[in-house]
C-alpha positions as CSV (number, residue, x, y, z in Angstrom):
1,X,10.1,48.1,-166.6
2,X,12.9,48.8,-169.1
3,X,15.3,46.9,-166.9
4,X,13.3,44.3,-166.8
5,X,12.5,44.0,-170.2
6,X,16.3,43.8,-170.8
7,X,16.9,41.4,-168.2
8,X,14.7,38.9,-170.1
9,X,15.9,39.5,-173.3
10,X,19.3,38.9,-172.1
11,X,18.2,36.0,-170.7
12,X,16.4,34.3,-173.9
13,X,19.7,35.0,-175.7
14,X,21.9,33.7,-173.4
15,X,20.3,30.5,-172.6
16,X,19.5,29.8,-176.2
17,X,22.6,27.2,-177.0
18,X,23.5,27.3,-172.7
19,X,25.3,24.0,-171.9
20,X,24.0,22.1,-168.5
21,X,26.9,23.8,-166.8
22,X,26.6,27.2,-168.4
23,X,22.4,26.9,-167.1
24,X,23.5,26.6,-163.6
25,X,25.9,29.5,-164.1
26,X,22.1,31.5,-165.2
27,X,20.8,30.7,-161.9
28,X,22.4,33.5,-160.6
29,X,21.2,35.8,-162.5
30,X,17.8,34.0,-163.2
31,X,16.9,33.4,-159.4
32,X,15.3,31.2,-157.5
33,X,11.8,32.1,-157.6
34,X,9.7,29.9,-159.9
35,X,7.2,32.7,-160.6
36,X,9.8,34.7,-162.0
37,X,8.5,34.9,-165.8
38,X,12.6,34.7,-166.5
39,X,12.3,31.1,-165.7
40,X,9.2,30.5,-168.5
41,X,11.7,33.0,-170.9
42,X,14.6,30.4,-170.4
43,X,12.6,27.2,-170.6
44,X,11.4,28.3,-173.8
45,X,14.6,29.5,-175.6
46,X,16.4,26.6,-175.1
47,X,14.6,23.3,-175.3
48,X,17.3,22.0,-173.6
49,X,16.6,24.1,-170.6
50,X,16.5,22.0,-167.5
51,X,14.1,23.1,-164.6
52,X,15.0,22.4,-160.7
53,X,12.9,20.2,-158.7
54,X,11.4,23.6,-156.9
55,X,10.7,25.3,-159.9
56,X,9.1,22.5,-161.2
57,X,6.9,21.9,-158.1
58,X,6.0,25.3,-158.1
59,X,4.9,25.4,-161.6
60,X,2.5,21.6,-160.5
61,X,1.1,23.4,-157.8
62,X,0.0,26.4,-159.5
63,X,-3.7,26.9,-158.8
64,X,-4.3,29.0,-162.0
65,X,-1.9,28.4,-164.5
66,X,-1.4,29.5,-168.1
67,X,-2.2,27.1,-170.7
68,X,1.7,27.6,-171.6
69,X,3.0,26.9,-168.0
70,X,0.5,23.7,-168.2
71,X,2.3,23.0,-170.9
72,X,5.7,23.4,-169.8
73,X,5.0,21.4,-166.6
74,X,3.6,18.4,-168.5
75,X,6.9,18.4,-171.0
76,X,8.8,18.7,-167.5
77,X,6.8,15.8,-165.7
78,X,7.7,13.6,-169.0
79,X,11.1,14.6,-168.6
80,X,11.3,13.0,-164.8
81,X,9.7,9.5,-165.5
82,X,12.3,7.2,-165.0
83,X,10.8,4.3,-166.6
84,X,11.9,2.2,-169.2
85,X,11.3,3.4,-172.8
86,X,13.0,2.0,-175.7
87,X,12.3,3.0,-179.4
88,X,13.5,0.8,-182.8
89,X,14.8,3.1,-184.8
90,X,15.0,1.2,-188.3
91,X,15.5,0.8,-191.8
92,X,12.5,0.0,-193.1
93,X,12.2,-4.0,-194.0
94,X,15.0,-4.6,-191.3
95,X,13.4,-7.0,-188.7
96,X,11.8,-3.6,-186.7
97,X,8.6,-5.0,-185.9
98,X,9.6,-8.3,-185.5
99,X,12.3,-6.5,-182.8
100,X,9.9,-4.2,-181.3
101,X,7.0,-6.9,-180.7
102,X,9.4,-9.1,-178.9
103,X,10.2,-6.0,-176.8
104,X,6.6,-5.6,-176.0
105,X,5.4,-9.3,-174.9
106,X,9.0,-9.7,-173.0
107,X,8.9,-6.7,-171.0
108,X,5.1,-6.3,-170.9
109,X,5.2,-2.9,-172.7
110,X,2.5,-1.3,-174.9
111,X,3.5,0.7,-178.1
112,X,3.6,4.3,-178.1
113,X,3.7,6.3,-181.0
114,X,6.2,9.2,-180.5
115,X,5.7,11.0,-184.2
116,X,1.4,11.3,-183.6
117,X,-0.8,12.2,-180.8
118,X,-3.0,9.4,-181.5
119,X,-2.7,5.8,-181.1
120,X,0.1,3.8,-182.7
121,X,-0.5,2.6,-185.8
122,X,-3.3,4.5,-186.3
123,X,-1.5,7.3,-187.7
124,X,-0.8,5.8,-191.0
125,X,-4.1,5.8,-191.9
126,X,-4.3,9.6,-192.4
127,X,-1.3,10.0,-194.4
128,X,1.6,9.9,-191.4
129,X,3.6,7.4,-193.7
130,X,4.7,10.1,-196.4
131,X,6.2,12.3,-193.8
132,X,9.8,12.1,-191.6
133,X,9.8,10.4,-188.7
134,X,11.1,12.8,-186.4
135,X,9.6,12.5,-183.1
136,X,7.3,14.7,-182.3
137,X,7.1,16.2,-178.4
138,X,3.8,16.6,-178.0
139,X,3.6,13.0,-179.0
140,X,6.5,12.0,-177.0
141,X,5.0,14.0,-173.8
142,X,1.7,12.0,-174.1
143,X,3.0,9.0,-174.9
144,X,5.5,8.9,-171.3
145,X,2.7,10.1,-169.6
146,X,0.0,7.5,-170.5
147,X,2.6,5.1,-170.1
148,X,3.8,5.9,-167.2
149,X,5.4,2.1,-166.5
150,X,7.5,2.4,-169.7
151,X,6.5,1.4,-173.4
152,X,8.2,0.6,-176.7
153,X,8.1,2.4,-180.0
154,X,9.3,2.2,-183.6
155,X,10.2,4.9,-186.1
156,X,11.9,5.4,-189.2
157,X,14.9,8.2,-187.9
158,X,18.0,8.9,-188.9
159,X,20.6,10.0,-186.5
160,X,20.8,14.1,-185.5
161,X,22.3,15.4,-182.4
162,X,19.1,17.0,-181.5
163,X,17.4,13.8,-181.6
164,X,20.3,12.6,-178.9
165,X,19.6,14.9,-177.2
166,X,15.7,14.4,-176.8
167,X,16.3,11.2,-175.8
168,X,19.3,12.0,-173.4
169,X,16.5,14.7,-172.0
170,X,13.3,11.8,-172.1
171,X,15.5,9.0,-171.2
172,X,14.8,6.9,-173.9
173,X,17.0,4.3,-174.6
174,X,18.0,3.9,-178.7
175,X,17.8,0.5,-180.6
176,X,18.9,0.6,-184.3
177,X,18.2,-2.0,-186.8
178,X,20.1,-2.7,-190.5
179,X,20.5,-4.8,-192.9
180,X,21.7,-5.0,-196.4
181,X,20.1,-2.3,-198.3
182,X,19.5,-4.0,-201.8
183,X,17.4,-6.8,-199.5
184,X,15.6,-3.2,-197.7
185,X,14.9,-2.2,-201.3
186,X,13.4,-5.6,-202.8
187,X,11.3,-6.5,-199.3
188,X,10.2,-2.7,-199.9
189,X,8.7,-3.1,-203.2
190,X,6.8,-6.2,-201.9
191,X,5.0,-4.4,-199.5
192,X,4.5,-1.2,-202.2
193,X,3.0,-3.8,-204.4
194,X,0.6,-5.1,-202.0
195,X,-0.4,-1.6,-200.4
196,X,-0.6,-0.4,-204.4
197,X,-2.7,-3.4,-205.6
198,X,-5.0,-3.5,-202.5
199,X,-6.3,0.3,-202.5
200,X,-7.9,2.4,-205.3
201,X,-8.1,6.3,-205.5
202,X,-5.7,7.7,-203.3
203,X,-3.0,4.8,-202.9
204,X,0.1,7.3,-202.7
205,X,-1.3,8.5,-199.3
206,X,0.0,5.3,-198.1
207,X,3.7,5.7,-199.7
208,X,7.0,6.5,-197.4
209,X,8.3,10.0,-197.9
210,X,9.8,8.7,-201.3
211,X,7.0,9.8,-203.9
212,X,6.0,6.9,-206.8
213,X,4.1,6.9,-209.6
214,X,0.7,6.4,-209.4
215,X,1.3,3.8,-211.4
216,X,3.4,1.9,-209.6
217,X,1.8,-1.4,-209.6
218,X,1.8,-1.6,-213.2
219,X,5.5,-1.0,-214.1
220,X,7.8,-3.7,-214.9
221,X,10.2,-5.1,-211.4
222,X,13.4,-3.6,-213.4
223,X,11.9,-0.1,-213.5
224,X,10.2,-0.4,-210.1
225,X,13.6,-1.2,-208.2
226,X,15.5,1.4,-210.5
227,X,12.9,3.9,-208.8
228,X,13.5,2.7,-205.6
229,X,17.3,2.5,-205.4
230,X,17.7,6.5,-206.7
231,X,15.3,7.2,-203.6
232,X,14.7,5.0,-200.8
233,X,18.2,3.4,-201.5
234,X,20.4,6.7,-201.1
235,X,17.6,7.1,-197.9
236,X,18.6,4.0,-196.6
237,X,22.8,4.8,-197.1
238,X,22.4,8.4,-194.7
239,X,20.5,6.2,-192.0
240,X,23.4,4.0,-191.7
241,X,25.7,6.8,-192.2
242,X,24.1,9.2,-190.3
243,X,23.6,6.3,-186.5
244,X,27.5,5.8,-188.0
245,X,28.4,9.3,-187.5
246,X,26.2,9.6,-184.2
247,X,28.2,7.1,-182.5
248,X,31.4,9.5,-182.4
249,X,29.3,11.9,-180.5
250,X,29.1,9.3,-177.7
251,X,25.3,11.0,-176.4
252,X,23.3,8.1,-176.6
253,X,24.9,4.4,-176.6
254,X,22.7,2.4,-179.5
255,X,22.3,-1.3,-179.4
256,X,22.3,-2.4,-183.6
257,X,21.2,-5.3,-184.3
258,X,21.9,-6.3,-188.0
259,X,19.1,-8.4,-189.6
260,X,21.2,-11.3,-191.3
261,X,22.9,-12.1,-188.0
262,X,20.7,-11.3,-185.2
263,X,17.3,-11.5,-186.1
264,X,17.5,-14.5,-188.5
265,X,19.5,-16.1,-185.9
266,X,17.0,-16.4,-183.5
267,X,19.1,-17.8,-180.5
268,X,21.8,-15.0,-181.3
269,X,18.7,-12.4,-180.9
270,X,17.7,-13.7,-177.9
271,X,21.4,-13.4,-176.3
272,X,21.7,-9.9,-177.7
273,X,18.8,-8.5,-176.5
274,X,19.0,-10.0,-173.0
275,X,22.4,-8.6,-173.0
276,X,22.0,-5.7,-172.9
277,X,18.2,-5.1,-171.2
278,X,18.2,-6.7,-167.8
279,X,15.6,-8.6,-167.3
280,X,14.0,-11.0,-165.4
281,X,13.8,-14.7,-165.8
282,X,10.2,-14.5,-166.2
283,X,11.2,-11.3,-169.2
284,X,13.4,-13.8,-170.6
285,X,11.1,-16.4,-170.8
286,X,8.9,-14.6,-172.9
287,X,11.6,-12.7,-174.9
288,X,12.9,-16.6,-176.2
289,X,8.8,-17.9,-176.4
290,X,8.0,-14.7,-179.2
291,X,11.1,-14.6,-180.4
292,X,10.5,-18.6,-181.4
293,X,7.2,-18.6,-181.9
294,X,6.4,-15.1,-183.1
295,X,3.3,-13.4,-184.0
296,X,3.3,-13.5,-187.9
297,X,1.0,-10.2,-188.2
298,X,2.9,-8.0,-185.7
299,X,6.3,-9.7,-186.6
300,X,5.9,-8.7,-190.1
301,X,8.5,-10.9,-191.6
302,X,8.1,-10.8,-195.3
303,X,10.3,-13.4,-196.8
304,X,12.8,-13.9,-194.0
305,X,15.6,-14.2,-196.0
306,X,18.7,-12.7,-196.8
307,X,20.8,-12.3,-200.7
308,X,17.4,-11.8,-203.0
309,X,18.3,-7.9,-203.5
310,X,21.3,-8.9,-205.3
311,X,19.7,-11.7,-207.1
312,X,16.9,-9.6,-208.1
313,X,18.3,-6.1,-208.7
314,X,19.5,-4.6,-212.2
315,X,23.4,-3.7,-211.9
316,X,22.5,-0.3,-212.8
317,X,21.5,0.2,-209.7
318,X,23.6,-1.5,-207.8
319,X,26.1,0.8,-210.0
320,X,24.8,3.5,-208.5
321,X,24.6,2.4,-205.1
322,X,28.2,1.8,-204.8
323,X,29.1,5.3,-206.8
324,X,26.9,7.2,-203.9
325,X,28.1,5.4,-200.8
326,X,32.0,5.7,-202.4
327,X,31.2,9.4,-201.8
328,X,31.7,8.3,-197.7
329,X,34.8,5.9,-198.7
330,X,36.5,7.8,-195.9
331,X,33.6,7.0,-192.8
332,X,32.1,3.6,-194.1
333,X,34.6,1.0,-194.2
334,X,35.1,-1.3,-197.2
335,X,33.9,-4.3,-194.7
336,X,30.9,-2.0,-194.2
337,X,30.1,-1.5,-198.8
338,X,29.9,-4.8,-199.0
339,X,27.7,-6.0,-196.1
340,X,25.2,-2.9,-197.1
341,X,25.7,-3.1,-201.3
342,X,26.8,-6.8,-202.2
């Protein structure tokens, strides 16, 4: 028993950070028998932790299992779907839902939430918009296994190497929208007017993870957007930095489509996205039909325009905009200030 019991703590140490290579190396030691509780001890140190097809038939077949190797196998079985799944991940106000609708009606694809169990969109109403988007597992697990033919989803993420990683693990393939952050910040406080003006009691349950006044709807544009550029600007700054900086890890492979040339162009959109999906002729018929003709409550275009966050924004924050992304002089180019602060 005490060898044992060593033999498993070795092994929950030394698969904690294991590479793929380093994990085969385990095997040795590990075995090859799927019952072995060393191979539950492994899968759950390192989330990385890859099972082989036999383990992972064993732990399917297993006429009694534990609620944790039910769990394990599900998170597994997600892991092996090879279907298509793309996610959005956006600034907010940066064409998202305009891109991930036309993802849906082209490719046929429903919308999966990966931060909530439930439904997507649904989430919102009970508070999901004040918190990170991360993506969840769980979620992620239910959503590639209700969707088994693929689906499409959209989140608000920045860049980390573990979240490369998930997707490297789920196979989900990474779209990133941008565009000019002072237009993200204006376009913003449109749709924080509306939500503020439309709801009583309660209204900051419906904020982003930046927290407002309650009084938001009554304080003067200037004030609003000087609000807004010392929170959700610096925000939007360490997405683009941050999908920047995840580019010289080389896990994932991004398409970023930048809103002032691909989505207001609408025939540029429709080259770049067929591009790089491969997709039928019937895909791309329908990809150019929404893309033209889109649906104006799931597109969620506000104004559609590009230059009013410079017309409308007080140089003070602007000011501070260019003092906070001149802290990354060395990793944003000066090309790169002026298309996101001018």
């Amino acid at each position: 028993m005490e060898a044992e019991r060593r033999r498993l703590e070795f092994l929950r140490e030394a698969t904690r950070t294991a590479s793929p290579a380093r994990q085969r190396s385990l095997r040795a030691i590990i075995g090859n028998d799927a019952h072995d509780p060393a191979i539950e001890a492994a899968y759950l140190q390192n989330p990385f932790f890859q099972l082989t097809e036999a383990e992972a038939r064993v732990l399917w077949e297993d006429a009694n299992p534990s609620a944790m190797r039910r769990l394990i196998s599900a998170r597994d079985a997600a892991s092996r779907v090879a279907a298509p799944k793309y996610s959005v991940f956006c600034m907010p106000k940066s064409g998202s839902s305009f891109t991930s609708n036309a993802l849906q009606h082209a490719l046929d694809l429903p919308a999966m939430s990966l931060t909530s169990f439930g439904a997507a969109g649904v989430s919102s109403y009970f508070g999901m918009n004040s918190r990170e988007q991360e993506i969840d597992e769980l979620a992620l697990t239910k959503a590639i296994l209700n969707a088994p033919g693929g689906f499409v989803s959209q989140n608000h993420t920045r860049y980390s190497m573990y979240l490369a990683l998930q997707m490297r693990t789920f196979g989900i393939s990474p779209i990133v929208t941008v565009r000019n952050v002072l237009d993200c910040i204006v376009s913003f406080d449109d749709m924080m007017m509306s939500w503020r003006s439309a709801q009583g009691e309660g209204d900051w349950t419906s904020d982003a993870q930046f927290a407002l006044p309650k009084d938001y709807a009554d304080l003067e544009p200037a004030t609003r957007l000087e609000i807004l550029g010392r929170s959700f600007g610096v925000w939007l700054i360490n997405f683009y930095l941050a999908w920047k900086r995840g580019g010289t890890q080389k896990l994932v492979t991004p398409l970023v489509i930048r809103y002032e040339e691909d989505i207001l162009d609408k025939d540029r959109f429709v080259e770049l996205i067929s591009g790089h999906i491969q997709m039928s002729d019937e895909q791309k018929r329908r990809l150019v039909e929404f893309t033209h003709k889109p649906d104006p409550v799931k597109a969620r275009l506000n104004v559609g325009v590009s230059g009013r966050g410079r017309q409308l924004m007080p140089p003070s924050v602007v000011e501070f905009l260019r003092d906070h992304i001149g802290v990354f002089r060395g990793e944003i180019a000066e090309d790169e200030v002026r298309y996101l602060i001018q």
